[in-house]
C-alpha positions in Angstrom: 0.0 0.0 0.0 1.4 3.0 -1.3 1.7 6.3 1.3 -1.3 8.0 0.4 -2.6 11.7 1.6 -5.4 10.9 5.1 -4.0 7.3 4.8 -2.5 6.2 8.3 -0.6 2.5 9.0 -3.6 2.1 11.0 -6.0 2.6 8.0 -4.0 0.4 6.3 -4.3 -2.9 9.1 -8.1 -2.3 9.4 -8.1 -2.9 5.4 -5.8 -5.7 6.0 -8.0 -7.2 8.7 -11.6 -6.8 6.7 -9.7 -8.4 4.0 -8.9 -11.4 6.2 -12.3 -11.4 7.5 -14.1 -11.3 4.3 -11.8 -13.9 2.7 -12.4 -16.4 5.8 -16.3 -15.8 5.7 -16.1 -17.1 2.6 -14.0 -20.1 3.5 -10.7 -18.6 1.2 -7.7 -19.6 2.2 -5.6 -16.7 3.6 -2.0 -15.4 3.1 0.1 -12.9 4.0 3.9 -11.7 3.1 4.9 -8.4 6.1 7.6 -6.7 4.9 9.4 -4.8 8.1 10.8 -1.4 6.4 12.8 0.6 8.3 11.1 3.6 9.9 8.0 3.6 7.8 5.6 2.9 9.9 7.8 5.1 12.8 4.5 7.5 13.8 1.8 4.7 14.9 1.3 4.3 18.4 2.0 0.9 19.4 -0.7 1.0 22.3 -3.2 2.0 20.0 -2.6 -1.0 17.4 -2.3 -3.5 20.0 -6.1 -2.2 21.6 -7.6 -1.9 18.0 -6.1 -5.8 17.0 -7.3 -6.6 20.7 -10.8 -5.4 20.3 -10.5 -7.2 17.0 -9.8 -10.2 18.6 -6.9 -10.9 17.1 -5.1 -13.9 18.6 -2.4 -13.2 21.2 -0.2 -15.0 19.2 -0.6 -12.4 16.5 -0.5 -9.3 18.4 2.9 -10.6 19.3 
């Protein structure tokens, strides 16, 4: 995902994560490659993704 204008990181997880979702709901297989680039994502607040993926119920495991 490209760095768009009123795009944040965390707009870019919740598309990741309805993505997910949707492909699942429909019994799709899911995949996915993370790419760690060095200081691009340096302005999200940790805390904040951890309680958005928490209240998405993401698996602990994940949120690792």
């Amino acid at each position: 995902m490209r760095n768009r204008k009123n795009h944040s990181a965390i707009n870019a997880v919740m598309n990741l994560t309805h993505d997910i979702q949707l492909a699942r709901a429909n019994n799709n297989t899911v995949s996915c490659v993370l790419l760690n680039i060095k200081e691009a994502f340096d302005h999200v607040s940790l805390a904040q993704l951890v309680k958005i993926l928490k209240k998405l119920k993401m698996s602990r495991i994940a949120i690792k």
